[in-house]
C-alpha positions in Angstrom: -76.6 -18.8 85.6 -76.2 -19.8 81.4 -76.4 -22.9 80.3 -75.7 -24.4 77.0 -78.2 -26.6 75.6 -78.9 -28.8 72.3 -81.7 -27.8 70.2 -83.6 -29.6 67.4 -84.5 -27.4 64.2 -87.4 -25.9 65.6 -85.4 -24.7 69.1 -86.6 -27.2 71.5 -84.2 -28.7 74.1 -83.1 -32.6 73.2 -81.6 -35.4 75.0 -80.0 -35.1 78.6 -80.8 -31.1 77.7 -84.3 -31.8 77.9 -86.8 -30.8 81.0 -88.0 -34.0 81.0 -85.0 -36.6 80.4 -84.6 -39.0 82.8 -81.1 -41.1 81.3 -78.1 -39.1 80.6 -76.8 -39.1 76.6 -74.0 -41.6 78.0 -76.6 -44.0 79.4 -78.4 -44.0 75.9 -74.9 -44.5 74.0 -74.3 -47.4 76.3 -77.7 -48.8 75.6 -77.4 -49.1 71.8 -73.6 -50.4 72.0 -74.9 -53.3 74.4 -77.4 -54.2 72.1 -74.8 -53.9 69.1 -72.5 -56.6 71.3 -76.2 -58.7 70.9 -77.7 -58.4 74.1 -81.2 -58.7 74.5 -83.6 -56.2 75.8 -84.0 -57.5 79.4 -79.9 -58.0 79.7 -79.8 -54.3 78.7 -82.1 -53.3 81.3 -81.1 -55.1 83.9 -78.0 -53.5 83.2 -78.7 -50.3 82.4 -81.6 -50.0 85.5 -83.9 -48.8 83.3 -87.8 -50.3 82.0 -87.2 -52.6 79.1 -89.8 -50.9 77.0 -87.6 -47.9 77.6 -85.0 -50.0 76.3 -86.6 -51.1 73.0 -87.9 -47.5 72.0 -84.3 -46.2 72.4 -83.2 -49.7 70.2 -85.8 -49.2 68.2 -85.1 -44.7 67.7 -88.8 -44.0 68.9 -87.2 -42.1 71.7 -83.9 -40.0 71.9 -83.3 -40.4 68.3 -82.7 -36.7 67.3 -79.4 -34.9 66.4 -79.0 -31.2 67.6 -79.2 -29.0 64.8 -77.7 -26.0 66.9 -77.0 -25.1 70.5 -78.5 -22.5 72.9 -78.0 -20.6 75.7 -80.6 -20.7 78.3 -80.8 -19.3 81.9 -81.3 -21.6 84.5 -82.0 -21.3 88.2 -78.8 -22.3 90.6 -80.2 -25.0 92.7 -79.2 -24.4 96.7 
């Protein structure tokens, strides 16, 4: 089975693309519009369910703060 994936400029997988993600792109939008309404860190994660250190670097763009420069086909296993 294809998938299509987002890519940073050097052709590794970003975001909810990523091996390793753990929070959807959606749950990261919803992070930074709570803390635009002024919400602190530990409202956000209670929220969200999710560490508020986790919180902060996503606030803060230490973590999931890359664009995709492209997009890429990749073949993944079908899960049973």
């Amino acid at each position: 089975m294809q998938k299509t994936v987002a890519v940073n400029e050097r052709g590794l997988r970003i975001g909810e693309d990523h091996q390793n993600a753990r929070y959807t792109d959606g749950e990261v939008t919803l992070v930074l519009e709570l803390r635009d309404e002024g919400k602190s860190y530990g409202e956000i994660a209670r929220l969200a369910e999710m560490p508020k250190s986790t919180v902060r670097d996503i606030c803060k763009g230490r973590r999931r703060c890359q664009c995709a420069a492209r997009w890429k086909t990749v073949c993944v296993a079908e899960s049973t």
